[in-house]
N, C-alpha and C positions, 0 to 999 in steps of 0.2 A: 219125624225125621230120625232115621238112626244113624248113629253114627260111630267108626271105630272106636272104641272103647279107651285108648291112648289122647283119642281126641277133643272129649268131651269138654278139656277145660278149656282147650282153644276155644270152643265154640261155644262155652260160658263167660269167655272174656269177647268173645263178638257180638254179644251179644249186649253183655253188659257197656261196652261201649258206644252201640246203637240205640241201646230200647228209648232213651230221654230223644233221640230226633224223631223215630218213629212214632211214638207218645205224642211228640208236637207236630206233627205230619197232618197237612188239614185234613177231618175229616176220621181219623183214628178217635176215638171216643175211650179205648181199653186195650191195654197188650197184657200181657199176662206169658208166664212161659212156664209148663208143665212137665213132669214126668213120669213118665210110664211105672209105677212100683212094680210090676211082673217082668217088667226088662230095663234094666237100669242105661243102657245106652239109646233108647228111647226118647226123645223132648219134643212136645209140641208148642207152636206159639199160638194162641187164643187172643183176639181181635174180635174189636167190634169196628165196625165204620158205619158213618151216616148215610151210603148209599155206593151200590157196587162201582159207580163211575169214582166215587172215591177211593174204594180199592184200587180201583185200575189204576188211576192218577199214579199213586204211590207205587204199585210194580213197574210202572212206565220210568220211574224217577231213578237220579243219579243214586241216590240213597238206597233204593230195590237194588242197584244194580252191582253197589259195590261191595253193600253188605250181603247178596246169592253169589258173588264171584267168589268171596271168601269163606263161605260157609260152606259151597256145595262139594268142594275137594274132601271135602272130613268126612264126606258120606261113608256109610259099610255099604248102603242100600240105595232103590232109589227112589226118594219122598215122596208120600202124596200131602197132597193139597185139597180140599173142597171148601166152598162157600157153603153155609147152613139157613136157613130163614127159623124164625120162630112159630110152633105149631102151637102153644100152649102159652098162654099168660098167666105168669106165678102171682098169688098174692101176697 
């Protein structure tokens, strides 16, 4: 997600005031939130869930709905999203 540069902290305090529901959200297992070092208005959020119906679950929910109504106005850009599967098991 990028986002104006004026906006970041907004969208560090929406976060931080989400991540503990999301976290408890059935079926989230990890959230994590990341930043781009080569473009500092850059943040990704990194999730794991137990099964894509449980993602779905969660973008369907009051909670998806109210923490993307307020985060997507800070955009500069407009976000992608993908789902990833695992091609390699680490030891």
């Amino acid at each position: 997600m990028t986002f104006q540069e004026d906006k970041l902290d907004a969208f560090q305090q929406i976060f931080n005031n989400s991540k503990t529901h999301i976290r408890a959200f059935p079926g989230c297992r990890h959230l994590q939130l990341l930043s781009d070092l080569d473009h500092p208005s850059v943040r990704m959020t990194y999730s794991h869930w137990d099964s894509p119906e449980a993602l779905e679950n969660y973008r369907q929910s009051e909670l998806f709905r109210t923490t993307w109504a307020t985060t997507k106005v800070l955009f500069a850009d407009k976000p992608v999203a993908f789902s990833a599967g695992q091609l390699e098991v680490l030891d």
